[in-house]
C-alpha positions in Angstrom: 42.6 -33.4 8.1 46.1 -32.0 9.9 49.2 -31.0 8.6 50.7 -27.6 7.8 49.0 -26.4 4.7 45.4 -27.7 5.9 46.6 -25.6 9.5 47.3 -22.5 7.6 44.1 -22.7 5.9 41.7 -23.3 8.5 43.5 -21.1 11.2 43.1 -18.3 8.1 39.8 -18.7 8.0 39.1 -18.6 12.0 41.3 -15.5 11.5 38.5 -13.4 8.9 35.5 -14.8 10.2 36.5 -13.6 13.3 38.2 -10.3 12.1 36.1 -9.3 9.9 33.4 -10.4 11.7 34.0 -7.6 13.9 34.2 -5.0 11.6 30.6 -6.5 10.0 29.2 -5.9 14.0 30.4 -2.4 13.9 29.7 -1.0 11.3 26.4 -3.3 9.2 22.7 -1.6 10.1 20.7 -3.0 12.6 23.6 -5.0 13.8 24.2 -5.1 18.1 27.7 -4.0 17.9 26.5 -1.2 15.6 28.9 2.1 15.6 30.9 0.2 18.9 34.0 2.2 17.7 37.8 1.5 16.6 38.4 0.2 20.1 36.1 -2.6 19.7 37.5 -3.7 16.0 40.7 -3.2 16.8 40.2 -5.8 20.2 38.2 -8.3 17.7 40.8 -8.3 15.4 43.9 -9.3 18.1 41.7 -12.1 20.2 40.9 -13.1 16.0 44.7 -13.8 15.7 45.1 -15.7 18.9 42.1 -17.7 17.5 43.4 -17.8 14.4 46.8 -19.3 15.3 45.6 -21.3 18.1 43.2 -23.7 15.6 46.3 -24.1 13.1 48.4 -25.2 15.8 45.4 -27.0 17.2 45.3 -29.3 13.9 49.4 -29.5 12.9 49.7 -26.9 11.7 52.3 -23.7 11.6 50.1 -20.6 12.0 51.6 -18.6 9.9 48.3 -17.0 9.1 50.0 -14.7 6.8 52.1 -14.3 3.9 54.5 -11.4 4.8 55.6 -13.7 8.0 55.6 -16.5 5.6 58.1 -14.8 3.6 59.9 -13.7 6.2 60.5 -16.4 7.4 61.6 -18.0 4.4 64.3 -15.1 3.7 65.4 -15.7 7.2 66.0 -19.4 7.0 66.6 -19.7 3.6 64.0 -22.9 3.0 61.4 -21.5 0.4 60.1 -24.7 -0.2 56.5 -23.9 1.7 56.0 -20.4 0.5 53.8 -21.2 -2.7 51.4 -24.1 -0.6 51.2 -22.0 2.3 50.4 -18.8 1.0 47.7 -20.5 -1.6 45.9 -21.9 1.8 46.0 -18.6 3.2 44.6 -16.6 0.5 41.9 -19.8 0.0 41.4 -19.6 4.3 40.7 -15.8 3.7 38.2 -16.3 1.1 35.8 -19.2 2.7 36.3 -16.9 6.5 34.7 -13.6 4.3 32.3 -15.9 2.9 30.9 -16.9 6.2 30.7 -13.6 7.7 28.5 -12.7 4.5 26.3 -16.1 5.6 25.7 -14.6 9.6 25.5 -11.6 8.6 22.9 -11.9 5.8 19.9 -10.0 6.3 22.4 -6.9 7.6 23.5 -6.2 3.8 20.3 -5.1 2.5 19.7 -3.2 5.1 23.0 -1.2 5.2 23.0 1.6 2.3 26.7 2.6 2.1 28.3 0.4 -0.1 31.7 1.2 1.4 31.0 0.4 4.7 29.8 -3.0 3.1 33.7 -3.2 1.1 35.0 -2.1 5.0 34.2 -5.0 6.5 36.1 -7.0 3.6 39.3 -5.3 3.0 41.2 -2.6 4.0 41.3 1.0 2.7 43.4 4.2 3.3 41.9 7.2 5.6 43.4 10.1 3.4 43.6 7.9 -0.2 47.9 8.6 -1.2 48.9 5.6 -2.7 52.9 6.1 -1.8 52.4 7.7 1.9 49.4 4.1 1.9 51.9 1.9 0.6 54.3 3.1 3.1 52.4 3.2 6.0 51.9 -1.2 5.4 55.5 -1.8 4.7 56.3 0.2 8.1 54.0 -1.4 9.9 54.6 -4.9 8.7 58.6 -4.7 9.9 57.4 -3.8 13.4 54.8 -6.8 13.2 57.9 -8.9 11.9 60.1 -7.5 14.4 58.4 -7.7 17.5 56.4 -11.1 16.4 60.2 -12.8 16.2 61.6 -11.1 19.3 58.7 -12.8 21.3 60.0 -16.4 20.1 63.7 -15.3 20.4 66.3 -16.3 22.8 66.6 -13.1 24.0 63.0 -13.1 25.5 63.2 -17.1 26.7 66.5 -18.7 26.7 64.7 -22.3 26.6 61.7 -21.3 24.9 58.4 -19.5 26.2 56.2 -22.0 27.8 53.4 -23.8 25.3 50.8 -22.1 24.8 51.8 -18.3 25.6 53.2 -17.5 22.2 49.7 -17.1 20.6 48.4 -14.7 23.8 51.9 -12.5 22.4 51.2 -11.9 18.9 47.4 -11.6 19.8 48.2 -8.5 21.9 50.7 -7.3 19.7 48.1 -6.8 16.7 46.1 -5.3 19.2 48.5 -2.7 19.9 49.5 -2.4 16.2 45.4 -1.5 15.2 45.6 0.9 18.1 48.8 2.7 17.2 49.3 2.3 13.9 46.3 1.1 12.3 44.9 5.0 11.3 46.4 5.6 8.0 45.3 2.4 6.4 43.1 -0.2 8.6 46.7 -2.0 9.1 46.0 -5.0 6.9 50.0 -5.8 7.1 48.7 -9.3 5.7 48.1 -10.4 1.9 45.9 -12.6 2.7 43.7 -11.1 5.0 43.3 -8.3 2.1 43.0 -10.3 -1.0 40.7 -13.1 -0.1 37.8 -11.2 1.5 38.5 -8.7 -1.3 38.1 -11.8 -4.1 34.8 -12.9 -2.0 33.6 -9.5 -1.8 33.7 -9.0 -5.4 32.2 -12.9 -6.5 29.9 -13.0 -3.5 25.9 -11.6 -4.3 26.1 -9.0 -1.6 23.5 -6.8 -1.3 23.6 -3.3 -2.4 27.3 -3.5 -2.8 29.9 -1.6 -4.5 33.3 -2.0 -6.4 35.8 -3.9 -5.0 38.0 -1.2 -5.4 41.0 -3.2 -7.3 42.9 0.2 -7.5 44.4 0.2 -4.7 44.4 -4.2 -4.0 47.9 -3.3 -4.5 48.7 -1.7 -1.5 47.9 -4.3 1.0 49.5 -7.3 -0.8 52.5 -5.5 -1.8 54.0 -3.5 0.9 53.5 -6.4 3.6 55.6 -8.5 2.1 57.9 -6.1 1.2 57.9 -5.0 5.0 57.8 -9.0 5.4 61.3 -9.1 3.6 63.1 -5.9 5.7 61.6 -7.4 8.5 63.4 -10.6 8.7 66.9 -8.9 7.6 66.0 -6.8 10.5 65.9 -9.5 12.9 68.8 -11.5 11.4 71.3 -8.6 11.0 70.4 -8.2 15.0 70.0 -12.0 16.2 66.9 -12.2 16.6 66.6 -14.7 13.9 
């Protein structure tokens, strides 16, 4: 199977298996990477993207990954006509990717107690829990990730193009950077997807000794990246980037 929708899916799900998967080594009992640190998640979750977007590419398809750059790049060419397919592959991507860190992980659930260190590894969650400074926090965080995710693709950076290959090494490092600097407040989800599917498997899946899925605050992290998705790309039109 190839094509864009299939490559948004399946580089999705190389993106949470891997991604959350490092959050799962961190913080499940008993586990080697056990209480590794923020340093360590936040270096899982980059090389995850470059993973992520190198398997989509790797089987035609687009590696969007995500749906605020989805819609951003929708609003900034104007072509809507993939936004519906490709974030339903992402959102599906996300789920099967949770779904198989629960498999490698298994025997790590029942022995973990803390039922929100169990809903950690699946979605995001605020540091100090204020719903408007949250929601702010993602839609700030998201225009940077648009912003600086364009400019590496722009003309400005490579007149003819960067050469094949690099692009994914980029936005790697730049969600890096984004978990070190920004990623406090909120656990930086600045991607629907990435939120909402482990956050559907969390709650469906028979984990053991697990909480709520916390569906109060789901909102945050689907909402505000695409909102910051949206800014982004009139960002980077208004200043030629796009």
């Amino acid at each position: 199977m190839t094509g864009p929708v299939f490559g948004e899916f399946l580089g999705t799900m190389i993106l949470i298996l891997l991604g959350d998967g490092v959050v799962a080594n961190v913080l499940l009992n008993k586990s080697k990477g056990q209480n590794s640190g923020w340093i360590v998640i936040t270096t899982g979750w980059g090389l995850a993207v470059l993973a992520g977007i190198i398997t989509s590419l790797g089987v035609g398809g687009v590696a969007h990954l995500n749906p605020a750059v989805t819609v951003a790049l929708a609003v900034g060419s104007g072509d809507y006509a993939n936004v519906v397919p490709y974030i339903a592959a992402q959102v599906a991507g996300a789920f099967v990717g949770a779904a198989i860190v629960w498999l490698v992980y298994l025997p790590h659930w029942a022995a973990t107690e803390d039922a929100g260190l169990k809903l950690a590894i699946f979605s995001t969650g605020p540091g100090i829990r204020n719903i408007p400074a949250n929601a702010l926090t993602e839609f700030l965080v998201t225009i940077v990730l648009v912003l600086v995710g364009f400019a590496i693709g722009s003309k400005g950076v490579a007149a003819s193009g960067l050469p094949a290959g690099f692009g994914p090494y980029l936005w790697g490092m730049l969600v890096w950077s984004l978990g070190l600097s920004l990623g406090g407040p909120t656990g930086y989800a600045i991607n629907p997807a990435r939120d909402l599917g482990p956050r559907i498997a969390h709650q469906v899946l028979p984990i053991a000794g697990k909480g709520g899925s916390d569906w109060g605050y789901a909102l945050v992290p689907v909402l505000a990246p695409l909102a910051g998705g949206v800014v982004g790309a009139v960002i980077c039109k208004l200043t030629g980037i796009l």
